[in-house]
C-alpha positions in Angstrom: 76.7 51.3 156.5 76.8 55.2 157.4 78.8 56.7 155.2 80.5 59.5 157.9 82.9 57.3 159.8 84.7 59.5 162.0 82.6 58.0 164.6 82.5 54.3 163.9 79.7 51.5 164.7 80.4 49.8 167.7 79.8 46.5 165.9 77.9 43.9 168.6 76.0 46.5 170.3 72.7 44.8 170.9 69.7 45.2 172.7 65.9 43.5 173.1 63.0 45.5 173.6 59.8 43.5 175.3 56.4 45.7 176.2 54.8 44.5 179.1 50.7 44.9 179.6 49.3 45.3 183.3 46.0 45.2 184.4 44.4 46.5 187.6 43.3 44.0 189.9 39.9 44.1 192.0 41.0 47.1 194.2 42.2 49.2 191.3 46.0 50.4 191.6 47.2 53.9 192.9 50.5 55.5 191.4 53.0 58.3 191.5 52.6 60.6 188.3 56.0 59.3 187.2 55.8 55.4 187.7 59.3 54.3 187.4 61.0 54.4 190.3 58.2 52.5 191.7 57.7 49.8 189.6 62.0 49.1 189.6 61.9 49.9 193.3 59.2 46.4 193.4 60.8 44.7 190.9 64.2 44.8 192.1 63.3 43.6 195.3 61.1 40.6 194.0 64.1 39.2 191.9 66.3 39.1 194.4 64.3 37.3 196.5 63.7 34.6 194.0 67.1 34.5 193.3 69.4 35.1 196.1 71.3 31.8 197.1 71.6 32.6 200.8 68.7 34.8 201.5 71.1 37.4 203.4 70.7 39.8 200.1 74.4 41.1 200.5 75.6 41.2 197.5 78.9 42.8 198.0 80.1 40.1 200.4 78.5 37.4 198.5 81.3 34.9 197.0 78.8 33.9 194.2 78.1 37.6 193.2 80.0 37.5 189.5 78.1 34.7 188.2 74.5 35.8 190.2 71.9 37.1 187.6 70.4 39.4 190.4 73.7 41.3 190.5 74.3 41.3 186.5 71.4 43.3 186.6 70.9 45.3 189.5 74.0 45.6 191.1 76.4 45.9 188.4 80.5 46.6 189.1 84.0 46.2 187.2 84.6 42.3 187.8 87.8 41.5 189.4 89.3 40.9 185.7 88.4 44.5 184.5 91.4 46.5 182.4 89.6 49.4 182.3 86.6 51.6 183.8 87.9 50.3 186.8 87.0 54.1 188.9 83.7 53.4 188.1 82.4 52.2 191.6 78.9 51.3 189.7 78.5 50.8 185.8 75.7 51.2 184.1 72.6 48.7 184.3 72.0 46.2 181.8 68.3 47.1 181.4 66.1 50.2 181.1 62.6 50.5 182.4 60.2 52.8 180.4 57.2 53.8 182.5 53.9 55.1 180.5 54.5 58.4 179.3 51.6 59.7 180.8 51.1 60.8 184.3 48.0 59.0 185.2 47.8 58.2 188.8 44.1 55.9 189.6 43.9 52.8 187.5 40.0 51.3 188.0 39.8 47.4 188.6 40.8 45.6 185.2 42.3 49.4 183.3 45.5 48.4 181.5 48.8 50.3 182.1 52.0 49.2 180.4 55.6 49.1 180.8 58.7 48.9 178.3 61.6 46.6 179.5 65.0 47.3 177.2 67.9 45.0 177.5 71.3 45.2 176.7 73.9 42.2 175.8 74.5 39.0 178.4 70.7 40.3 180.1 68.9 39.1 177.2 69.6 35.5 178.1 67.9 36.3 181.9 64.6 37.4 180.3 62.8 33.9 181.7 63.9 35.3 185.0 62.6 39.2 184.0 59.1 37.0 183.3 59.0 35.1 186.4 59.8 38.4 188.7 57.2 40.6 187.0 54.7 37.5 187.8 55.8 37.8 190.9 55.9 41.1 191.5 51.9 41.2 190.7 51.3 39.5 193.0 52.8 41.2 196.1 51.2 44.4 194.8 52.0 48.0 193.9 51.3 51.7 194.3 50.1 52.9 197.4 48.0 50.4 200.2 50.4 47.8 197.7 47.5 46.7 195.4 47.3 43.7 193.7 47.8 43.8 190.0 48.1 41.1 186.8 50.6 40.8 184.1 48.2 40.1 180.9 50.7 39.9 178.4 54.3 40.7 177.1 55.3 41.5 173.4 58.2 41.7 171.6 59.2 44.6 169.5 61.5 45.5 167.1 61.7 49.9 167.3 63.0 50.1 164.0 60.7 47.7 162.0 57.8 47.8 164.3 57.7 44.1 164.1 56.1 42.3 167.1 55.4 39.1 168.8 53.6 37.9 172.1 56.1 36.1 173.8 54.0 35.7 177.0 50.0 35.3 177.8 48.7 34.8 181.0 46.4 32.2 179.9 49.2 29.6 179.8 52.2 31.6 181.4 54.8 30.1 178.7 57.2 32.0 177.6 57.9 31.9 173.9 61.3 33.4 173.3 61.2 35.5 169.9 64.4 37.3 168.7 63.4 40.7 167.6 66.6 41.9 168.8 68.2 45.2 167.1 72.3 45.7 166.8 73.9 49.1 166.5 74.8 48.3 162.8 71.2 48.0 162.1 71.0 52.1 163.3 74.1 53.0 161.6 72.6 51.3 158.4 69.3 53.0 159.3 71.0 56.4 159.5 72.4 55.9 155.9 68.9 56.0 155.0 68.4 59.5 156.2 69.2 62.8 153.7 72.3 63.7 155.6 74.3 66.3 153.2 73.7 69.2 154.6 72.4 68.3 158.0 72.2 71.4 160.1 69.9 72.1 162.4 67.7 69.1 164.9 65.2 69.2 167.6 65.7 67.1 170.6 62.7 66.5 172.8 63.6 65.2 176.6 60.7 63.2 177.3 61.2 62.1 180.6 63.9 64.0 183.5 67.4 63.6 182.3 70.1 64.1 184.8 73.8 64.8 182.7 76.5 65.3 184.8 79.9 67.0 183.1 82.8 67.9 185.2 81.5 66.5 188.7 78.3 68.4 188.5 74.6 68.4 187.5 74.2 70.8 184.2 70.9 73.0 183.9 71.5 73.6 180.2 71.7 70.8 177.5 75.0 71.9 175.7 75.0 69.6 172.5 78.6 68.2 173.3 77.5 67.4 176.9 74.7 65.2 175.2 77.2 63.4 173.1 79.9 63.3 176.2 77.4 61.4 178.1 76.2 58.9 175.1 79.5 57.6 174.3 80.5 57.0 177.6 76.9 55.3 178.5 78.0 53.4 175.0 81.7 52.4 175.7 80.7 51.1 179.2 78.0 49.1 177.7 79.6 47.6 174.9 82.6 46.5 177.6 80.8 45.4 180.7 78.0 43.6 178.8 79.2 42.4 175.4 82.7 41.6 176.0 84.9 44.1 173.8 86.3 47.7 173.7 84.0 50.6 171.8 87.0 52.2 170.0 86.7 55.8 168.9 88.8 58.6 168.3 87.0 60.6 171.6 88.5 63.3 171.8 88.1 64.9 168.2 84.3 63.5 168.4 84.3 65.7 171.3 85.8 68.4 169.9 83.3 68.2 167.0 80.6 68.0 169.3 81.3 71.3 170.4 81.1 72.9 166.9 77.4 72.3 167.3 75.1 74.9 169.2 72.2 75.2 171.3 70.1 77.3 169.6 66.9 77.3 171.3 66.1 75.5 174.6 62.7 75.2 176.3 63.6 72.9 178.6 62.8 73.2 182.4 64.4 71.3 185.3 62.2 69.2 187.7 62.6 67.3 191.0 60.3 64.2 191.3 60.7 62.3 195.1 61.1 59.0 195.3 61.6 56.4 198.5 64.8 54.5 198.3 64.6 51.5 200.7 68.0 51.1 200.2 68.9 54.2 201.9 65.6 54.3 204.0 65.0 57.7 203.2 63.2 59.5 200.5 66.3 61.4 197.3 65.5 62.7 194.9 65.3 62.3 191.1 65.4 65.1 188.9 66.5 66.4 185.7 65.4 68.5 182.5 63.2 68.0 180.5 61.7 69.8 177.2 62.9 70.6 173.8 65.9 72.2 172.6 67.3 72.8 168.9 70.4 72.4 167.7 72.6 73.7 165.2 75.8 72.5 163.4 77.4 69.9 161.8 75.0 67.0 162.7 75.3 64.8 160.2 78.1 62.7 161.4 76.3 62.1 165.1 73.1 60.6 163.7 73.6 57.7 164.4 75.0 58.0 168.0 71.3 59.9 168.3 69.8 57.5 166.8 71.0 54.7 168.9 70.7 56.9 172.3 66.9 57.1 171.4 66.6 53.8 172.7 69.4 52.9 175.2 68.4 56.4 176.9 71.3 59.1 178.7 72.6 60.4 182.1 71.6 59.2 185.3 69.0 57.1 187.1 67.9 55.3 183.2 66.6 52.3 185.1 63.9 54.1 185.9 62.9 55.5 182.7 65.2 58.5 182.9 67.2 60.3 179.7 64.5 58.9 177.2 64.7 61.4 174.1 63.0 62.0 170.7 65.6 63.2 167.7 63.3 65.2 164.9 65.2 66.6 162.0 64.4 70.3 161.1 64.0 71.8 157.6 65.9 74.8 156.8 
């Protein structure tokens, strides 16, 4: 285990991470340069229609809603038992889409794109329903003129090992369920593998828009401790909506710690990407930074955090593929 402990391993943590392989259909496929709001716009809506038990799709009113799968995952809230993080009106999602990093917008008939599908605690156990929707999905099309598309194949991966396994072919369209799971102890026990003594100075790289909010607003300017702010609360809500206990951590002096590191150097830039919400029936935006920045400070002891928020993401709108970062340790 990591030998800081200050900032302690919030034991049960788990998540699954599956990569999904498209293919083009006849027409070819036409998308946004950043693809995740649309793909988790379609996907959302093809779940709950294959899973709604009275078709009306109001989920607030809906006296099965605590026990629905289509609400676990997209329209999360404190249930009515909750003893804390009850002002949260909305907690986070159980689930993180990753679109593909590049922003590649014409697909020719049979040209593969993928997608990365994380989950996180009780939503492992719906991944025969996360198959069946993006089967489904295919087939009602994507992109603009809603093109037809096919789901080839799904794998899952381990991101620490790099251990894989096709759970899903399209040839016989039966899933195989393969545990490739990672916990948070395996990243703290990962982290112990790093050279921490003397751990100053780290580069983060935002790789897709990351929206941090910190005192009611939208910051510009990655502060370290805003980072870290943001990650344990993402963490803490996680750990209690979806895997049934209390992440229990002396937050203020990690805080306070957190501040003793700098931003040293930050090339980041802030962009607005448009996106429709049929929800709203208008078109909001999503936005964030995005870039590199380098820090300096006493690091050591929030390696692991980092290491964990590499792959559960940070800030807002992380369905869609927002917050994902890149941690690279810097010599001297």
């Amino acid at each position: 285990m990591f030998p800081l402990s200050f900032l302690p391993c919030p034991q049960g943590l788990v998540l699954s991470r599956y990569e999904a392989r498209f293919r083009a259909g006849a027409d070819g496929v036409i998308l946004p340069p950043y693809k995740g709001s649309t793909f988790r716009g379609g996907f959302a809506g093809t779940f709950r229609r294959l899973v709604c038990s009275d078709g009306t799709g109001e989920c607030k009113k809906c006296r099965l809603k605590h026990g629905c799968p289509y609400t676990l995952v997209f329209e999360s809230e404190p249930p009515p038992e909750s003893e804390v993080l009850r002002s949260f009106d909305a907690v986070p999602r159980p689930f993180v889409l990753e679109p593909p990093p590049d922003e590649k917008t014409r697909y020719s008939p049979g040209e593969a794109f993928d997608f990365t599908l994380l989950l996180f605690g009780r939503a492992r156990n719906l991944l025969p329903y996360f198959v069946v929707t993006l089967e489904e999905f295919t087939h009602r099309g994507i992109g603009k003129g809603r093109r037809p598309f096919f789901l080839e194949e799904i794998v899952a991966v381990n991101p620490l090992t790099g251990v894989a396994a096709v759970i899903y072919r399209r040839e016989d369209r039966i899933v195989r369920p393969r545990d490739l799971s990672v916990t948070a102890e395996d990243i703290w026990n990962r982290a112990a593998g790093y050279p921490v003594d003397g751990l100053q100075k780290i580069e983060i790289n935002f790789c897709t828009p990351t929206r941090i909010t910190h005192q009611g607003a939208a910051i510009h300017t990655p502060e370290f401790h805003t980072i870290i702010r943001n990650l344990l609360r993402r963490v803490s809500s996680l750990c209690y909506f979806y895997h049934g206990f209390l992440y229990e951590a002396e937050f203020p002096e990690v805080i306070r710690r957190a501040c003793e590191v700098h931003l040293v150097r930050d090339k980041t830039s802030w962009v607005t990407i448009g996106r429709y919400s049929s929800r709203q029936g208008r078109r909001i935006p999503l936005e964030g930074f995005v870039g590199r920045a380098v820090y300096e400070g006493p690091l050591a002891e929030f390696l692991p955090l980092l290491l964990l928020g590499e792959l559960i993401h940070v800030g807002k709108g992380t369905v869609f593929g927002q917050g994902k970062f890149a941690l690279r340790i810097l010599a001297e």
